[in-house]
Backbone as CSV, one residue per row, in Angstrom:
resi,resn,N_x,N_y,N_z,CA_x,CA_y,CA_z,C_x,C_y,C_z
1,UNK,39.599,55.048,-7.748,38.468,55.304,-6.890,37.837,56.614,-7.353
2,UNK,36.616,56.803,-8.002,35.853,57.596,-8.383,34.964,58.135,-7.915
3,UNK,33.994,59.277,-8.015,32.909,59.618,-7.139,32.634,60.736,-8.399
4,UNK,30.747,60.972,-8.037,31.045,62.178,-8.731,30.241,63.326,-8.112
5,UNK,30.212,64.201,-8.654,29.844,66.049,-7.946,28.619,66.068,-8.559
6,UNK,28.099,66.374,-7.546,26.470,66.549,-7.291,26.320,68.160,-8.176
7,UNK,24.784,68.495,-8.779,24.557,69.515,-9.141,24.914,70.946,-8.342
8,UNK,25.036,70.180,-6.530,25.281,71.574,-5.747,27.097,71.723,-5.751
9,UNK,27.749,70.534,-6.282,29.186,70.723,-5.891,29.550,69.951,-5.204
10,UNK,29.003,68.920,-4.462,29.268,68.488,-3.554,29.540,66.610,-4.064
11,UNK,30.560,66.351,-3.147,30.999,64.649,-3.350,31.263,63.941,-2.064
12,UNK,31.011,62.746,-2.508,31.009,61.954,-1.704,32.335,61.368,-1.562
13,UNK,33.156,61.502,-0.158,34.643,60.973,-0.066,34.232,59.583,0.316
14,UNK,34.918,58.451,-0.585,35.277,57.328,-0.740,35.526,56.843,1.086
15,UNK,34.808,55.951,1.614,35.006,55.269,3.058,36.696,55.224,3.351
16,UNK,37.168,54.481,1.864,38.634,53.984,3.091,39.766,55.065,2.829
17,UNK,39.204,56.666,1.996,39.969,57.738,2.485,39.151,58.467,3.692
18,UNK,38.171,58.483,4.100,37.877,59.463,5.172,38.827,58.069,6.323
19,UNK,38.438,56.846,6.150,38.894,56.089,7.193,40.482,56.559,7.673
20,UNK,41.089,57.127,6.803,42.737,56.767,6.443,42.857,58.218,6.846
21,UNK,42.094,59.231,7.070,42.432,60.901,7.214,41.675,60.748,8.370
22,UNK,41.189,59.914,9.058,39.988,59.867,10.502,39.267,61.356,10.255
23,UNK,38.421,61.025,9.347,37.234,62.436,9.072,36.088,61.420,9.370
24,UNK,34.827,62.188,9.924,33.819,62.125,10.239,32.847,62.905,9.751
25,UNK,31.568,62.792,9.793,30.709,63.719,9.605,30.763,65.075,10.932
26,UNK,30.744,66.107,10.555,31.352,67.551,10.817,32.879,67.622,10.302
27,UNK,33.779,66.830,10.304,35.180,67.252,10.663,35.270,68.552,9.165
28,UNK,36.152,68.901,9.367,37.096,69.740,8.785,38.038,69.381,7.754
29,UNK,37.779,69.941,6.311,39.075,69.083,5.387,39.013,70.498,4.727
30,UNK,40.394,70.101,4.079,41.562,71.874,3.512,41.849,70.767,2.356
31,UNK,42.219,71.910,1.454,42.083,71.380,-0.176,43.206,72.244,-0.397
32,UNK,44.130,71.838,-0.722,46.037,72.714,-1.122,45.741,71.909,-2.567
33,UNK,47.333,72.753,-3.190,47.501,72.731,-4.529,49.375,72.005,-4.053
34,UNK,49.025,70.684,-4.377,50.858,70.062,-4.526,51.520,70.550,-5.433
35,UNK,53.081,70.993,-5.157,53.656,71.589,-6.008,54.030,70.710,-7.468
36,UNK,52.903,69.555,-7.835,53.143,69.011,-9.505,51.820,69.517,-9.841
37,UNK,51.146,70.361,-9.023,49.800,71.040,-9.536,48.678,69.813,-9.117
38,UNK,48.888,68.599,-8.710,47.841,67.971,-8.095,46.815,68.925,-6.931
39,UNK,45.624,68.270,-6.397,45.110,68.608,-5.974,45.107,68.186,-4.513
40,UNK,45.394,68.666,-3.265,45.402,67.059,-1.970,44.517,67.438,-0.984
41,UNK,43.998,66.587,-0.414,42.741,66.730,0.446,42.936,66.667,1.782
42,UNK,42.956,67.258,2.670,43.377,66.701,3.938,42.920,67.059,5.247
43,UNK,42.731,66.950,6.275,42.049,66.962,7.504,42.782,68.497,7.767
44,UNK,41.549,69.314,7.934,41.876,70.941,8.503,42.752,71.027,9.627
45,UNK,43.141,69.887,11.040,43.737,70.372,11.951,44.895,69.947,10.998
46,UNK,45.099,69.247,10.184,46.739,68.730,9.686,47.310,67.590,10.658
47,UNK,46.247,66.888,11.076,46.536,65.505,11.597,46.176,64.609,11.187
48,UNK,46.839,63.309,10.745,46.022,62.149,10.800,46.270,60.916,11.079
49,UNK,45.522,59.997,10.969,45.775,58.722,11.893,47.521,58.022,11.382
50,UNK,48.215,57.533,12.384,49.589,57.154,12.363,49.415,56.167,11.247
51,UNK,50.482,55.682,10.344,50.842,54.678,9.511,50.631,53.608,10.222
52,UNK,50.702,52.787,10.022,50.444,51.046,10.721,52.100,50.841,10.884
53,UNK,53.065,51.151,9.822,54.365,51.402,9.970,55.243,52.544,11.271
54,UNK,54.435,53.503,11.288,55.231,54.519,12.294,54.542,54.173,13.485
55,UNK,53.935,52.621,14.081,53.570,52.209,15.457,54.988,51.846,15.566
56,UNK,55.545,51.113,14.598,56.994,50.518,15.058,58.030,50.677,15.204
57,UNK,58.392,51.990,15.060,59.456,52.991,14.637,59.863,53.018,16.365
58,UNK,61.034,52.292,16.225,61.590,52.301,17.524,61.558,51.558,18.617
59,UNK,60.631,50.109,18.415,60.862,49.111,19.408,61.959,48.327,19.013
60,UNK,62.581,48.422,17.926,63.426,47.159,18.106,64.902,47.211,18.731
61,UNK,64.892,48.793,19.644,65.860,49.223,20.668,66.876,49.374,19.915
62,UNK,68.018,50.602,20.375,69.009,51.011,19.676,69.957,50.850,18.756
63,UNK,70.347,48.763,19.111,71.202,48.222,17.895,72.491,48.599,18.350
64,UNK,73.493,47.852,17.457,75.051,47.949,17.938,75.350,49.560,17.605
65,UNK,76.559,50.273,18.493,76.938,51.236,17.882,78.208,51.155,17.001
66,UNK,78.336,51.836,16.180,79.125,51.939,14.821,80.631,51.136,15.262
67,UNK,81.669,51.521,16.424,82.396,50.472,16.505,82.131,49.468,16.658
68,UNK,80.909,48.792,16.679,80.532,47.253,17.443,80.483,46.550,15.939
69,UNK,79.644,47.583,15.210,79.512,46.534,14.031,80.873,46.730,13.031
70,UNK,81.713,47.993,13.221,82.991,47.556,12.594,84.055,45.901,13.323
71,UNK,83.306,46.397,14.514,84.002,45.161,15.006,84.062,43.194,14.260
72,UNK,82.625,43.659,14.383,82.002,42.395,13.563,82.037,42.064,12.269
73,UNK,82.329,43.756,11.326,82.821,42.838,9.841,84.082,42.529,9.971
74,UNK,85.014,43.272,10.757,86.022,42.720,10.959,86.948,41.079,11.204
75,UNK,85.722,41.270,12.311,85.839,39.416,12.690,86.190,39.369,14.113
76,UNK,86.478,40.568,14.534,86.864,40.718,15.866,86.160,40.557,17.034
């Protein structure tokens, strides 16, 4: 996904990363240096919209505890 920098500096962020960082026109984005020297872009408060994965993190209720399932390779 490419874009390029206008004579003033300025670029245009790609729809389905502002979608994926929930930026808007005004919001706020911070530009860090990752420690492999990449560059990363990211929403100034340091929030952004949940994974589609971390909605589910935790409905499928606690599960056996550790003697239950020794129980069960057991056969017991």
């Amino acid at each position: 996904m490419g874009t390029r920098v206008t004579s003033k500096g300025q670029v245009t962020i790609p729809k389905p990363v502002r979608d994926y960082l929930g930026i808007g026109p005004g919001s706020q984005i911070a530009f860090r240096r990752a420690a492999d020297g990449s560059i990363v872009i990211e929403k100034a408060d340091g929030t952004r919209q949940p994974s589609r994965f971390a909605k589910l993190v935790g409905i499928a209720g606690p599960g056996p505890s550790t003697d239950e399932i020794m129980a069960m390779t057991r056969g017991e």
